[in-house]
VOGU-3710 file (C-alpha; in Angstrom, 3 decimals, decimal comma):
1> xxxxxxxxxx> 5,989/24,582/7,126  2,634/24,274/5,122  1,402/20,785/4,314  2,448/20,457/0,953  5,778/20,942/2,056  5,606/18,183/4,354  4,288/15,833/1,182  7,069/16,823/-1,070  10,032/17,046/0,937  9,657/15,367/3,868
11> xxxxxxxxxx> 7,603/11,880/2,454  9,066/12,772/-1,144  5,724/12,949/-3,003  5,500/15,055/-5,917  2,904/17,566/-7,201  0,027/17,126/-9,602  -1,764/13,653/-10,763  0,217/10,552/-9,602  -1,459/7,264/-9,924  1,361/5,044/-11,523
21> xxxxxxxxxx> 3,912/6,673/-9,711  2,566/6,238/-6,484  5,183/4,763/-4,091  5,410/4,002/-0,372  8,094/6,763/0,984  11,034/6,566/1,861  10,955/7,469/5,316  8,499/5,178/6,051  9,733/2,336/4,354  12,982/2,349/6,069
31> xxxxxxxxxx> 11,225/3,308/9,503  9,733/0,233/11,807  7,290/-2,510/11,572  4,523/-0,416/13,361  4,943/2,681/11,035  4,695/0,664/8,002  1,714/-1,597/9,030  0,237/2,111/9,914  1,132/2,904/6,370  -0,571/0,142/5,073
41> xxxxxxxxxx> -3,511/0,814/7,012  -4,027/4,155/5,530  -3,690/3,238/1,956  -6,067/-0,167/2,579  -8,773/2,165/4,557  -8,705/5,072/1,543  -8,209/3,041/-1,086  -9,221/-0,513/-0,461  -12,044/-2,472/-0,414  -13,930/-5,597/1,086
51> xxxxxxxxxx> -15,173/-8,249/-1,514  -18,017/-10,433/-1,158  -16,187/-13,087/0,050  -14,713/-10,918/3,032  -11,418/-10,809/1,614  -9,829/-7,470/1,535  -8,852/-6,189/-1,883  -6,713/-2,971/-3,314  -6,680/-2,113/-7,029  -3,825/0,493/-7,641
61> xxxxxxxxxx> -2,015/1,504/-11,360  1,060/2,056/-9,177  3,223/-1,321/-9,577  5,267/0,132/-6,296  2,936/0,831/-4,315  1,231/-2,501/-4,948  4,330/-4,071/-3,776  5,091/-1,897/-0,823  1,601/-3,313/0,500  2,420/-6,512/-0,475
71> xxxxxxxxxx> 5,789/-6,528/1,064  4,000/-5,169/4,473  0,815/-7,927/4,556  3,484/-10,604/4,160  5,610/-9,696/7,227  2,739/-9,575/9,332  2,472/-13,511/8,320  -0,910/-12,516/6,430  -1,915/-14,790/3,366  -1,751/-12,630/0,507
81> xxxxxxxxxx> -1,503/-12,476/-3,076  -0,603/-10,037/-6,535  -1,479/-9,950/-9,508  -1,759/-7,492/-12,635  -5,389/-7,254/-13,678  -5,039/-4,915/-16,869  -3,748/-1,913/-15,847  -3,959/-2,049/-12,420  -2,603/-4,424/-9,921  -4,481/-6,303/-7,186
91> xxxxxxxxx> -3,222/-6,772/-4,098  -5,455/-9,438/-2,142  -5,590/-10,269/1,331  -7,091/-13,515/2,717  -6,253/-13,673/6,346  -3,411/-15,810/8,516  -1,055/-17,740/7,235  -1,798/-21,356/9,144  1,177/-22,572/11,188
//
């Protein structure tokens, strides 16, 4: 099986230019705790960013995939926030939630 294959019918993730359709798959979202925080990794170390304040910050167009990180941060008991900044959404992470 070539790699593209594995993209589109394994994780469900078509061809061509996808930024607002970007989604956490399937697969993953339904598999365990560890694969999604892995999941989350990957898309905060390729796509995100640290701001000056040492929070860490992901801009996406992808409304989806914005929440799929969310979703994942939050679980982990990590204070985090959303928001829609134009066209993109921000997905902002500013450490442990305090018990």
């Amino acid at each position: 099986m070539e790699l593209i294959q594995v993209f589109t019918k394994i994780f469900g993730i078509p061809y061509g230019n996808k930024p607002h359709i970007g989604e956490e798959p399937g697969i993953i979202k339904n598999s365990s705790k560890s694969m999604r925080r892995a999941f989350a990794t990957g898309v905060l170390t390729s796509d995100g960013s640290i701001g000056i304040d040492f929070t860490q910050d992901l801009f996406v167009r992808s409304k989806k995939l914005a929440e799929s990180i969310y979703d994942i941060l939050k679980r982990d008991n990590l204070n985090v926030c959303i928001k829609k900044k134009g066209e993109f959404y921000s997905v902002k992470g500013i450490g442990e939630n305090k018990k």
